[in-house]
N, C-alpha and C positions, 0 to 999 in steps of 0.2 A: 521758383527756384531753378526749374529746369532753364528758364528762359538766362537766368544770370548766370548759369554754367556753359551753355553756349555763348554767350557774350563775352565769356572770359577765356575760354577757350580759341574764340576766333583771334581775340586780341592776342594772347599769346603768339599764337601758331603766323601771326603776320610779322613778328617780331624781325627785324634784319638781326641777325644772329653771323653773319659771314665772317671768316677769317680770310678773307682772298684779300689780299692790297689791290688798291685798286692801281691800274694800269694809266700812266702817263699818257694825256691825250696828244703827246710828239711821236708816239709807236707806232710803225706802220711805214709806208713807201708814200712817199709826196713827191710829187711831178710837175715839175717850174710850167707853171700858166703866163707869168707875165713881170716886168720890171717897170720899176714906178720911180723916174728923178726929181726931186724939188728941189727946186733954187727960189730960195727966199719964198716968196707966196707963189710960185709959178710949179705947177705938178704937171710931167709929160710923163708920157708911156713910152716907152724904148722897144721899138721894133727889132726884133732880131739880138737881142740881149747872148742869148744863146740859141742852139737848135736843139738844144735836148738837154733834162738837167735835172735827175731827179736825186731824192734823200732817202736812207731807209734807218731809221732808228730802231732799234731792237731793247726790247726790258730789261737785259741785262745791261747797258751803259753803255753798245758800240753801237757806231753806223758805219755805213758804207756810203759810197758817192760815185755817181759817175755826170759830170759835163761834157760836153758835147761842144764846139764852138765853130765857126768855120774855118778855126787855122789850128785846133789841137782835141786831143781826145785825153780827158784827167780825170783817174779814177783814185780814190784816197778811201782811208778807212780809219779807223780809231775810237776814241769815246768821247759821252756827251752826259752835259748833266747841266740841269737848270738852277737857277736859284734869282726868288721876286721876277719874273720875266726876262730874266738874261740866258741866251742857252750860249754855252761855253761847249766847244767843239776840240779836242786835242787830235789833230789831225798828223797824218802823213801821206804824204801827197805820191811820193816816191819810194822805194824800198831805203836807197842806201843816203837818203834827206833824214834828217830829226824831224821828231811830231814838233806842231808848229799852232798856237791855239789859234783859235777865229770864236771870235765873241758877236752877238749881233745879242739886242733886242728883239722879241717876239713878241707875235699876240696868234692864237691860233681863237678862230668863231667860224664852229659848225666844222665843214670840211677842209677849210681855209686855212693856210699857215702864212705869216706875213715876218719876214727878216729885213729887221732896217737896220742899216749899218752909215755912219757917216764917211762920204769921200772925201781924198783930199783936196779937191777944190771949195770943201764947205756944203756941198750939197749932201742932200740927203739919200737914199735908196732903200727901194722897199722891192725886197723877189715875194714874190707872191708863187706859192704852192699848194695845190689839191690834191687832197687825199685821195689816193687810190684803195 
């Protein structure tokens, strides 16, 4: 008897009982590692995409941005929400510009965040960022 009051008790007491939501694996600061172009079957890596270029998504639905390039410095801010692997970005790039959406496909595995977006020439691009 004593043995199946311990038994039930353990079970209990292991029980996930949390009320905490869990937290969006996009939260957090991601820092552009690298850019990836496909045309038709041919995939290159783009050197020099940017010099610096990181995201920072916050729980509550805003991010911040700052790019780095060699001819400009664009810091933007606004909100973000996902939906099926699409993250929608309503940005503002500028103070006195209208927010302006930026839609990409995602996948994030492990630390990894990957935004492909189609170009106008038909090719494909993938930025690739890690979590900080």
């Amino acid at each position: 008897m004593k043995k199946l009051l311990l038994l039930t008790l353990l079970v209990v007491g292991c029980e996930d009982n949390s009320t905490e939501p869990e937290v969006h694996p996009l939260v957090g600061v991601w820092e552009h590692s690298e850019t990836w172009v496909t045309i038709g079957t041919d995939k290159t890596i783009v050197n020099n995409f940017f010099i610096k270029s990181t995201f920072t998504f916050y729980e509550n639905g805003v991010f911040s941005s700052i790019t780095v390039s060699d001819t400009a410095t664009t810091m933007a801010h606004g909100t973000w929400v996902t939906t099926d692997y699409i993250l929608t970005i309503n940005a503002k790039v500028n103070e006195d510009e209208e927010y302006e959406p930026w839609t990409w496909e995602y996948a994030i595995i492990e630390n990894r965040l990957s935004l492909f977006t189609d170009a106008p020439d038909n090719s494909l691009i993938e930025l690739i960022y890690i979590k900080q």
